[in-house]
N, C-alpha and C positions, 0 to 999 in steps of 0.2 A: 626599983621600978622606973624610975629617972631613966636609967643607964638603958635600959631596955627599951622605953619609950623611943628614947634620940634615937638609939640607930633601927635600922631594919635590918629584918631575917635575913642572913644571907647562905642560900643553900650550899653543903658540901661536896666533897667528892663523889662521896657512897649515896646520892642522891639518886632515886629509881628512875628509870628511861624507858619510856613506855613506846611501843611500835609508832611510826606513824601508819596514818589509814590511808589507802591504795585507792582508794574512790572505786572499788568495784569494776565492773564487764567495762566500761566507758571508756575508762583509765586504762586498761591492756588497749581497749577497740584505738583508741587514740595512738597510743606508743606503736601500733601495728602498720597504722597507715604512714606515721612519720618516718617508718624503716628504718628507726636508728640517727635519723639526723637531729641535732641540738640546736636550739637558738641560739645566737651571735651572743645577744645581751644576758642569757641564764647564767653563764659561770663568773664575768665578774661582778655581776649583783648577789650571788650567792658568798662569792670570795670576804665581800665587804659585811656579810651579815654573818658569817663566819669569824670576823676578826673579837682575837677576846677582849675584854675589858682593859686591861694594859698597852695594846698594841692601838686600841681605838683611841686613849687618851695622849699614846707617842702620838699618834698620825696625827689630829688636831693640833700636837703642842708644835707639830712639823711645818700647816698649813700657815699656823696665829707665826709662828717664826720668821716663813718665809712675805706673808705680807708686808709683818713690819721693819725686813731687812729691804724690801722694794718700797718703803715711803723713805726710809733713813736714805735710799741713794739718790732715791729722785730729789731728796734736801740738798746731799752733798753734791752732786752735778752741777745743782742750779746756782751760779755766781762764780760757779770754782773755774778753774784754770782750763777744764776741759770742756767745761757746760759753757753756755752763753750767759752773759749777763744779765742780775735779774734786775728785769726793767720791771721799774715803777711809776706810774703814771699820777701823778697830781692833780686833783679834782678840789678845785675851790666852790663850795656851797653855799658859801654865801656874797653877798659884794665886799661885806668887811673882812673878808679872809683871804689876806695875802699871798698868794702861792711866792709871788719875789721874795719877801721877808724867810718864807717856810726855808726856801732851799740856798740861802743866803746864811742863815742858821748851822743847814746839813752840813754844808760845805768846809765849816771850820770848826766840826767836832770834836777834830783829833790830831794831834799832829802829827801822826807818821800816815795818813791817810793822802793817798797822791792824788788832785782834782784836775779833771780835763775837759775843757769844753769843748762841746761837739761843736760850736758855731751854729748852731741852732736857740731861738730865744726859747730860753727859760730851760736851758737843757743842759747836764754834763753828768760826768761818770767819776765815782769814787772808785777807787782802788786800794786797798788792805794788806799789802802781802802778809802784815802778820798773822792776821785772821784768814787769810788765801780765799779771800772774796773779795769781788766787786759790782757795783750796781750802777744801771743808768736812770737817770732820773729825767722825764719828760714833764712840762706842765699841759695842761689842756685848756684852755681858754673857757670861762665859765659858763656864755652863754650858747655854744657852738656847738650844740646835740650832735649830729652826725660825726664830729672830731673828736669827739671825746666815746661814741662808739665804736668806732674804727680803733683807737688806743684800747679802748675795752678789749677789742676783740684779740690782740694778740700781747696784753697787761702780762706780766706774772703775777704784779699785786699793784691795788688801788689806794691811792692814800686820799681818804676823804680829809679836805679840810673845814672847820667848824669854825663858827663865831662861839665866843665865849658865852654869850647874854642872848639870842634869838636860835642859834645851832643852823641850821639853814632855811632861807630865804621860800618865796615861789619858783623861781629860777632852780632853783636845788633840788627842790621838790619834783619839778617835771624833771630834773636829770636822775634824779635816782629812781623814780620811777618806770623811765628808759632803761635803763642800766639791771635794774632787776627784769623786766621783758626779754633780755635778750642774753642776760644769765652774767650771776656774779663770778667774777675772779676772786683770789683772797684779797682780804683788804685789813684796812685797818682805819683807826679814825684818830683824828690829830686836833688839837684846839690849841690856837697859838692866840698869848696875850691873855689877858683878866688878871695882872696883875695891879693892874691902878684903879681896879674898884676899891671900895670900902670893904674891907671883913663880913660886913654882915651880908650884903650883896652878894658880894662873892659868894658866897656859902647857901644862898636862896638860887643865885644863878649855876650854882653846879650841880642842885635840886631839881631846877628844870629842866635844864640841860641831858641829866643821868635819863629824866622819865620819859622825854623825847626818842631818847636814844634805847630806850626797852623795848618801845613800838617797830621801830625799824629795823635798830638792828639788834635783837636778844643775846644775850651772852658776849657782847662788845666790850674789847675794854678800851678807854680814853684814853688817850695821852697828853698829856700837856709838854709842849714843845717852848720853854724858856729860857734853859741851859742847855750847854753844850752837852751833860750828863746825861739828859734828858733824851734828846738828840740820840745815842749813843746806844740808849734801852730802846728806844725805837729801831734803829737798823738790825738792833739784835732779835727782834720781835721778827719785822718782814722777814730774816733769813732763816728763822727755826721756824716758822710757824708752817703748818702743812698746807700745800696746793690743792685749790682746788679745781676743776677740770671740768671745761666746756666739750663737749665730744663733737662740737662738727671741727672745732680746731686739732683738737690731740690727732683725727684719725689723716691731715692734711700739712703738709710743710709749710710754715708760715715765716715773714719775716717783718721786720720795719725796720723801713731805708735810715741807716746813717750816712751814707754819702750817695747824690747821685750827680751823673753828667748826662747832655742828650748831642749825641752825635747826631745831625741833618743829611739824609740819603743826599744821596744827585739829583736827583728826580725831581724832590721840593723839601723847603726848609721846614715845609708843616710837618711831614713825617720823618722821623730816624728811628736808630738804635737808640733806645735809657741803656745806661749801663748803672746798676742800684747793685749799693754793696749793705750789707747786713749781716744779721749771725743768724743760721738756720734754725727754726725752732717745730718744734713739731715732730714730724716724720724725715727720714731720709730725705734731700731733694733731687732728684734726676733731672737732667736737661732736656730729654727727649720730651717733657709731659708739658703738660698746658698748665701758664700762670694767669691768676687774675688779679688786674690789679682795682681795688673797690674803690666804686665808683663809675672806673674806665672801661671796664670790659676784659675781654679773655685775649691775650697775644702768646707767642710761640719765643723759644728761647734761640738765639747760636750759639754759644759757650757760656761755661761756668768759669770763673777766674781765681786763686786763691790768692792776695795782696796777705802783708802785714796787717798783724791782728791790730789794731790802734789802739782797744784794750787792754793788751795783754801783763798780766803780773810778773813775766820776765825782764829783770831788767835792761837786756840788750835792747828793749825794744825803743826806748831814749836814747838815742844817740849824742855823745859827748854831754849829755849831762848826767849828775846824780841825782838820787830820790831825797834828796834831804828835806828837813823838816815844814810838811805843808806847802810844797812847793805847787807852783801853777804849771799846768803844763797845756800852751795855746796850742790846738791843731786845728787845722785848715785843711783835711783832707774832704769837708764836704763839698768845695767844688770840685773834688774831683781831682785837683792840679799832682800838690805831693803823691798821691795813692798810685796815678796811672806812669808818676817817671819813677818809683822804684818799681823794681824786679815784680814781676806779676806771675805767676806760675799758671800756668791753662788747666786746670782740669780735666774738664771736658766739652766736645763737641759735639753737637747735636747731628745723630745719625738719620739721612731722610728717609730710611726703611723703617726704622723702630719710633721717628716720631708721630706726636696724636696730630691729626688733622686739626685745620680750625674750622672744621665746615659746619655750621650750627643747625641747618635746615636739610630738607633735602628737595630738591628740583626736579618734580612733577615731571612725567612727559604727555603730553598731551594725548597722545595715539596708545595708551599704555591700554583704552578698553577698547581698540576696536577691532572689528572681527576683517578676516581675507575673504572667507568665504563661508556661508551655513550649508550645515549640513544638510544630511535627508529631515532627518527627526526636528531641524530647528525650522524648515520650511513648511512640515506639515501642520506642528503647533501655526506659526503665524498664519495658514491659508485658514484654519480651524477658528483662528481668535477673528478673524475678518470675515466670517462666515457668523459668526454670534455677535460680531460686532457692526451691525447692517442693519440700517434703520431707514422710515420713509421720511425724508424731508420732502417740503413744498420750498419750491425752486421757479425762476422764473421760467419761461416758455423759452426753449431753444440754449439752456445749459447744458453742458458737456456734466461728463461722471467728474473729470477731475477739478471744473469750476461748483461743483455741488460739493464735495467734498470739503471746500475749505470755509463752507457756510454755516455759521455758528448759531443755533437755535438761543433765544432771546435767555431759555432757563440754564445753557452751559454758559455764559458770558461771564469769560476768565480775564481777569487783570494782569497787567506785569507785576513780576515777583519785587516787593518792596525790599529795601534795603532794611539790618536789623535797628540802625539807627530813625528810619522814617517811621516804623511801627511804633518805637517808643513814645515817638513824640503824638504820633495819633493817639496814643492810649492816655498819655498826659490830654493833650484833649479831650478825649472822654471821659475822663475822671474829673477835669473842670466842669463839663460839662453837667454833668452828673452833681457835680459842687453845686452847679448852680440852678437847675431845677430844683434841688431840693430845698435849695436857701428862696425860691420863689418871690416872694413880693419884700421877703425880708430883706432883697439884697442891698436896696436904697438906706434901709437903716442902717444896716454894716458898714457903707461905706464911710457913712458920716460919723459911726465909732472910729473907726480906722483915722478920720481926721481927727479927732479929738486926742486920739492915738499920739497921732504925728504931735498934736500940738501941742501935750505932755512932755516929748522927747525933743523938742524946741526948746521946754522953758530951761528942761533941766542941761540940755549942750550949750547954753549960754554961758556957764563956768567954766569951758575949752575953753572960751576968749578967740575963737575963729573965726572969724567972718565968713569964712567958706564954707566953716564946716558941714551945713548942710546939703550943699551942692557935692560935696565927696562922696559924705553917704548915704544920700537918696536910692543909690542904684545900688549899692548892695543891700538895703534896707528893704528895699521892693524885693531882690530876689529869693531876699533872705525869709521874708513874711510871707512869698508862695510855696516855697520848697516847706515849712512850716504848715502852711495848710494842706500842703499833698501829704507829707505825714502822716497829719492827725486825720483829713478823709480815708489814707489807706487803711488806719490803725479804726475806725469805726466800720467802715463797710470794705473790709480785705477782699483787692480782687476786682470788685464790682466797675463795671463800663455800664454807658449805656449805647443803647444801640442806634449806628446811626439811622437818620430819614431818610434822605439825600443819595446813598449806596445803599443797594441791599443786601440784607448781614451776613449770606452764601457767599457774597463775593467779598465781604470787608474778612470775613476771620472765616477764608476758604484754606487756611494753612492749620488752622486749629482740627483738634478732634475730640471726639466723646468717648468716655471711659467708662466702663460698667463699673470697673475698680480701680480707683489711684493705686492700690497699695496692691494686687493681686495680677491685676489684667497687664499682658504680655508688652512691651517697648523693644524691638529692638535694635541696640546699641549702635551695630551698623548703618543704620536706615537714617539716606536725605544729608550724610553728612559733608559741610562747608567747603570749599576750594583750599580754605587755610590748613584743614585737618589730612591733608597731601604732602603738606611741609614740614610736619611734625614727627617726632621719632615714636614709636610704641615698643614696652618691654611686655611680649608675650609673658611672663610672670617676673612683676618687678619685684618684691619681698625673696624671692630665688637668688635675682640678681645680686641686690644687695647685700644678700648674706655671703653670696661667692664672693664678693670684692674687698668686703671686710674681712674675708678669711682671708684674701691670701694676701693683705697689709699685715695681716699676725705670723704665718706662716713663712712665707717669703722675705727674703731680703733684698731692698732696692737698691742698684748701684747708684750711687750717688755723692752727694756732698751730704755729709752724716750731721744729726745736730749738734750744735755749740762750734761750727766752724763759720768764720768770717769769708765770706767770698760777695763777690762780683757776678751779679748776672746780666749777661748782654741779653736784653727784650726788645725784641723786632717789631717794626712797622708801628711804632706805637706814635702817637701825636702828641705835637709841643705842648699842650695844656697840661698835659702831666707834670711835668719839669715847672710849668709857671705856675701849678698850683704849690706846690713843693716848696717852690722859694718864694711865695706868700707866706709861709708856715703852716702850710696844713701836711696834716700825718701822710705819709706815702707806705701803704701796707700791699703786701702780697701774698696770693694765697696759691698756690699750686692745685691741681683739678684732680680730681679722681677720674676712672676712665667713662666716657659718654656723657658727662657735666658740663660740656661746652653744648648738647645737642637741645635742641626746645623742642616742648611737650607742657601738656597740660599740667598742671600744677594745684593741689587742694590745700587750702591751710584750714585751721579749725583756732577761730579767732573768738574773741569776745570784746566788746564794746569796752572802752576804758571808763573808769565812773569821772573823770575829769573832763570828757568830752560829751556836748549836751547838742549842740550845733547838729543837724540832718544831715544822713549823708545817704547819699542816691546810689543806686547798681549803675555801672558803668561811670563812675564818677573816676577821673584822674586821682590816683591816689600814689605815695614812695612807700617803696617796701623795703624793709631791713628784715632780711630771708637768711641767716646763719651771716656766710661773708660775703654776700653778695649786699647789691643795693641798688634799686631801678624799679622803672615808673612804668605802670599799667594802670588797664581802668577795669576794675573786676568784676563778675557777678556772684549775688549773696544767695546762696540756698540754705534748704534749713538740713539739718546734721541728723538723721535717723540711719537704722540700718535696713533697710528699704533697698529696693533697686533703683525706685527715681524717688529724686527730691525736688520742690518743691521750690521756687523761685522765691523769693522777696524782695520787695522792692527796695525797702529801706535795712540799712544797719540797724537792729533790731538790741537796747539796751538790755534789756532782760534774757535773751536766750545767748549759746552760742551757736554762729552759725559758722557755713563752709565757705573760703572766699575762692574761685576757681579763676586762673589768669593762666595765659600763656607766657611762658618762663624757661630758660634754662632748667636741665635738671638737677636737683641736688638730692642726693641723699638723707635722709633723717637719720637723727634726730636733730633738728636744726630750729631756732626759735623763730620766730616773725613779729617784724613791729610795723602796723601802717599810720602813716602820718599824710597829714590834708595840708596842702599850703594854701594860704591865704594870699586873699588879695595885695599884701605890705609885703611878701616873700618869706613869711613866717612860717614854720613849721608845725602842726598841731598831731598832739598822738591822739588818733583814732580809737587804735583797737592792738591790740596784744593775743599771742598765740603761739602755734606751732604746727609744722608741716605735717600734713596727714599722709598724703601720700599723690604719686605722681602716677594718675589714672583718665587718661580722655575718654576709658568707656562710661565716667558716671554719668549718667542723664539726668539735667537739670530741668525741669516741665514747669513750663510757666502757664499761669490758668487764669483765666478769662471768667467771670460770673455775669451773666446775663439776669436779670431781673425782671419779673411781673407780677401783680397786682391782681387777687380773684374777685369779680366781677358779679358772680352770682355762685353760691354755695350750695350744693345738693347732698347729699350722704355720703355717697365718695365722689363723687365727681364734682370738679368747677369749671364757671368757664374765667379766663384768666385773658388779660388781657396785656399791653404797653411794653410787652415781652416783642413781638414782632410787628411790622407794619403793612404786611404782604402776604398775602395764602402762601406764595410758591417759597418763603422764606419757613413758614410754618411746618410745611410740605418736607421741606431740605433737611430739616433738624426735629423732624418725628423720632425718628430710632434711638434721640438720648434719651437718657433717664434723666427726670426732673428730680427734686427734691424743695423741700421749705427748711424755712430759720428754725421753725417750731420742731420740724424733726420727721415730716412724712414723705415718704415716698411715692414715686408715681410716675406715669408719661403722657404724652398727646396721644388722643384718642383723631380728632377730627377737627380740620378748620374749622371756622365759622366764618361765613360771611367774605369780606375782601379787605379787611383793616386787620387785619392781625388778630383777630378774636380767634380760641382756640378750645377744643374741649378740651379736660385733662383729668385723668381717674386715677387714684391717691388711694393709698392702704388705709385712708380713715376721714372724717368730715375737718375739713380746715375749719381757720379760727378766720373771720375777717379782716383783723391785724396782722395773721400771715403774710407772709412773703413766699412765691414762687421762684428758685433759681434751678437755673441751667450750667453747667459747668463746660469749659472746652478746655481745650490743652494743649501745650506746641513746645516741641524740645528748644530752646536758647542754648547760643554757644557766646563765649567770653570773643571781644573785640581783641584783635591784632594791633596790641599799642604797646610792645615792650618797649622801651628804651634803657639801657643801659647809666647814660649821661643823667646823672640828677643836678640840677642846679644848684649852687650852694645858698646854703637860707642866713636870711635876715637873724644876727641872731638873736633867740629865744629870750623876750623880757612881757612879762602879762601887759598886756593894757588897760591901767584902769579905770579909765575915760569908756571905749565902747560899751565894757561890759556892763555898766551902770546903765547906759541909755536902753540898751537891752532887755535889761530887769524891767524896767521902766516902761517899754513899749510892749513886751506881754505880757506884766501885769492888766 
């Protein structure tokens, strides 16, 4: 019974086979009109449901086979003689964690292992022949976010370093933080020192240490770096351990510069040729395509050059000497000097038929709408529209038709179209405004909390020991405590203006309109739009596109410089700042362009507020974007994320949802991360928000919306009359045909003015409450401001302060 249990029936040969059923008259009707033709996809999905039981478990044992002969070679590749070296980047977490001491260590592991400095601080490359590996090892400076991104972005593996007794710092915390937003490489974690605790310590700190380390990073294993043994299991760890893969890099030719020089044009010393040597990583690279170098922008190639490998595991590659035991071996090819007087072989040169343009925009013509001459059919419509378009004015006595013509009756009185930066700040003032009728007589008491305020945050910055310090931060303290109140006003009464006196509200929000339905009623897409959206590229279907260009990276093969080869690439017209940043030490990365990646177009990311970021942050506010490999400063606007046709403006970075940030940007491709960071007044760096590109679409419509308010006045069964909404008949008159609505949830519209103050009738699906609230809604498409820049500054680098953030706590308690 056992025996019979475990297994199942399994049917024989002489098992009966019953017809199958023909579906009847339907089933011939159908096979009659097909006339004998087959579907494409019927025979081999039949083929595959056909395969017997043996042949189905060969074919999977075929598939499991061949995956893990493609991990085994992408291992053996990586460090070997043919691949590039696996570069490792050193990441100290904490201040006590030495990256000097770490690879001071690496360095005299072994004795048959050959050490060479790049001449770069903190940097050199082992070499193994008898393991027929080598590795370059980079440090990253601890507190220098964007340096240690940039390293991220083209790592093979990460070596975290720990403190024995705290594991890392704040400082550590905001970089791994970063480091996971914008996607891990493989990594590993290292903890150098803890051997001059006490025993019992030691054993409580490796306790806490272990449980730290479950939170972040699950499944880790630690290494303690204090022999050279030690040492020895680790290199062997980075090179067996499997890769993991960021997809905006794998689909993109990436390098990091170990030698560059800048050749100065004729023209001027600020621009030349870089000539940046590295090992190809990624994709084939071609010279024809577009590089960017992050940070700097997109430049064009003249030649690829192949130099001596300075890596290489061949011995010729040391000239008159030998590999004997541990020996040092100094190279100075990063200025450039040795590399360009040996023999340099050309590759290739860049052909001006088959290379990419650099042209990022495109240049409007001006005369591109206008007509030579109308037709029959377009003269009669206008004589037709001028014929329903004829009204009586009252004119002076002895006006001509074409001096009546240009006289504007007191109810069409149109203003000049404001700019989108003037409008915001009117609506900041009517949201003050709005603050502050409703704070009414209270506002004298606020004020004098607000000094009590201040003179809390006096007693307690008396332990700065500044004399100054109040006079520093006054002015950001004020800006900080209104952007703070426009906030929490948006986040209780979203939306709501009041209306001004002084203009009347046909002509203030004559750009605005009313919607039967946000969610149903027709926008479209084309309509009213900007001078800047002329300059921008559109993909009639970009999800199309993108799948063609990924296909023919898999399909196609690119003539070029293949990976794991060492060359030279001469990059044009690029500027000295590159070259002086380089020999600061900061990282020098390049990324090669996929095709139309150099062109700008609207850009959607789909972000979410970081919980370490508490500080307000405004639409249109200056923000840095680390967008996949790219890096550059725009000021965005915030909608909210549905699947809707228009969305929904907001004014603030919203901690609780996510929303869409939309800027104008280069294109890229997804799947690609996003991280946005606020700099501070001191040049600091703050991470905002975390995400990933949705997709690159200028049709989405972003509708910003206006709530008009009023107060009912007298209450009848369905009708009120409502008033503080308008101040004018002919304003009441102008915005009849919206639909109203209240807080409490009824519907309704303007029946008839009242009077000449803005009193109005209004009939409602049901009797208001006198705590009601009457609103009006309006609406008006926003487009993102024209602030790309490419150039980011480099930041102050990243140490918490914890001096402000107390006086903080302190000031809105």
């Amino acid at each position: 019974m056992a025996a019979a249990a475990a297994g199942a029936h399994r049917p024989g040969p002489l098992k009966q086979q019953n017809k199958a059923h023909k579906g009847g008259k339907r089933r011939g009707a159908a096979q009659r009109r097909a006339a004998g033709r087959v579907a494409a996809k019927a025979l081999p999905r039949r083929r595959r449901r056909d395969l017997g039981r043996v042949d189905r478990r060969h074919q999977a044992l075929q598939l499991r086979r061949q995956r893990k002969e493609a991990v085994l070679a992408e291992k053996r590749s990586l460090g070997s003689r043919d691949g590039p070296p696996h570069l490792v980047v050193v990441v100290p977490l904490h201040s006590g964690a030495s990256a000097h001491d770490t690879l001071h260590l690496l360095q005299s592991q072994d004795s048959t292992v050959v050490r060479i400095d790049d001449g770069r601080p903190g940097g050199f490359a082992l070499l193994c022949p008898r393991l027929k590996q080598r590795w370059r090892f980079v440090a990253a400076q601890p507190g220098d976010v964007h340096a240690v991104l940039d390293l991220a972005k083209v790592a093979d593996s990460l070596l975290f370093l720990l403190d024995p007794v705290d594991g890392w710092d704040s400082t550590g915390e905001h970089c791994l933080s970063c480091l996971f937003a914008q996607g891990l490489p493989s990594y590993a974690l290292a903890v150098l020192g803890g051997t001059d605790l006490p025993p019992k310590k030691r054993i409580d700190a490796k306790k806490k240490l272990a449980k730290a380390i479950e939170k972040r990073f699950p499944e880790a294993k630690l290494f303690p770096l204090n022999t050279e043994q030690e040492c020895s299991l680790l290199l062997r760890h980075l090179g067996a351990q499997k890769q993991r893969h960021l997809a905006f890099r794998d689909r993109r030719a990436h390098l990091l510069a170990y030698a560059a020089e800048f050749v100065p044009s004729q023209e001027s010393d600020l621009v030349g040729t870089l000539k940046v040597s590295g090992f190809v990583r990624g994709q084939t690279l071609s010279v024809n395509s577009l590089v960017h170098i992050v940070g700097h922008g997109d430049f064009q190639m003249s030649q690829v050059d192949a130099p001596p490998d300075p890596l290489s595991l061949n011995p010729r590659v040391v000239k008159g000497q030998k590999r004997s035991q541990g020996m040092d071996i100094q190279d100075d090819s990063v200025n450039g000097a040795d590399e360009m007087e040996e023999d340099v072989k050309v590759l290739m040169k860049a052909d001006a038929t088959k290379q990419e343009p650099l042209q990022s925009e495109v240049v409007p013509d001006p005369m591109e709408g206008e007509q030579t001459w109308p037709t029959e059919e377009e003269l009669q419509e206008a004589e037709a529209s001028l014929k329903a378009g004829r009204k009586v004015v009252k004119v002076p006595k002895g006006t001509s038709k074409y001096q009546a013509a240009w006289i504007v009756d007191d109810g069409e009185e149109d203003s000049e179209e404001e700019e989108e930066e003037e409008e915001e700040d009117d609506d900041i003032d009517d949201m003050m405004e709005e603050a502050a009728s409703q704070e009414g007589e209270g506002s004298e008491e606020e004020e004098e909390l607000v000094e009590e305020e201040e003179c809390e945050t006096m007693t307690v910055s008396e332990c700065v020991r500044d004399d100054h310090y109040d006079e520093k931060v006054e002015e950001d303290e004020e800006q900080m405590l209104e952007r703070y109140k426009q906030e929490r006003m948006d986040e209780m009464f979203p939306d709501e203006v009041d209306t001004p006196r002084d203009v009347p509200a046909r002509v203030r929000f004559q750009k605005y309109r009313g919607l039967k339905s946000f969610r149903t009623s027709p926008w479209d897409p084309k309509e009213n739009l900007p001078k800047d959206y002329a300059r921008i590229f559109q993909f009639q279907d970009f999800s199309r596109t993108r799948k063609h260009i990924f296909r023919q990276l898999e399909k196609e093969e690119t003539e070029g410089a293949s990976v794991g080869w060492y060359v030279t690439l001469h990059v044009c017209n690029v500027p000295v700042s590159v070259i002086e940043s380089f020999k600061d030490g900061r990282p020098l990365v390049l990324f090669s362009l996929l095709p139309h990646e150099q062109k700008m177009s609207v850009l959607n990311f789909l972000v979410r507020r970081h919980p370490s970021n508490s500080e307000p942050v405004k639409a249109k506010e200056e923000l840095i974007f680390h967008c996949g490999f790219r890096r550059f400063r725009a000021s965005p606007l915030f909608s909210q994320h549905t699947s809707a046709d228009k969305h929904k403006l907001e004014r603030f970075l919203r901690p609780d949802a996510a929303l869409v940030v939309t800027v104008y940007a280069p294109i890229t491709f997804p799947p690609a991360s996003v991280l946005l960071f606020k700099q501070r007044s001191n040049g600091m760096h703050d991470l905002v928000a975390t995400g990933s590109l949705l997709a690159v679409d200028p049709d989405r419509i972003v509708i910003k919306r206006l709530v008009l308010s009023g107060h009912p006045f007298k209450i009848f069964t369905k009708t009120a009359v409502v008033r503080y909404m308008f101040f004018n008949r002919e304003d009441v008159m102008w915005f009849k045909p919206v639909e109203l609505r209240t807080k409490w949830g009824r519907r309704g519209h303007i029946k008839e003015p009242l009077g000449t103050h803005g009193h109005m009738k209004c009939h409602f699906d049901g009797q208001l409450k006198s705590q009601d609230t009457v609103l009006l809604n309006l609406y008006k498409r926003v487009f993102p401001k024209w602030t790309y820049d490419p150039h980011v500054p480099e930041p102050v680098p990243w140490v918490r302060d914890e001096t402000v953030p107390l006086a903080d706590e302190v000031e809105m308690e």
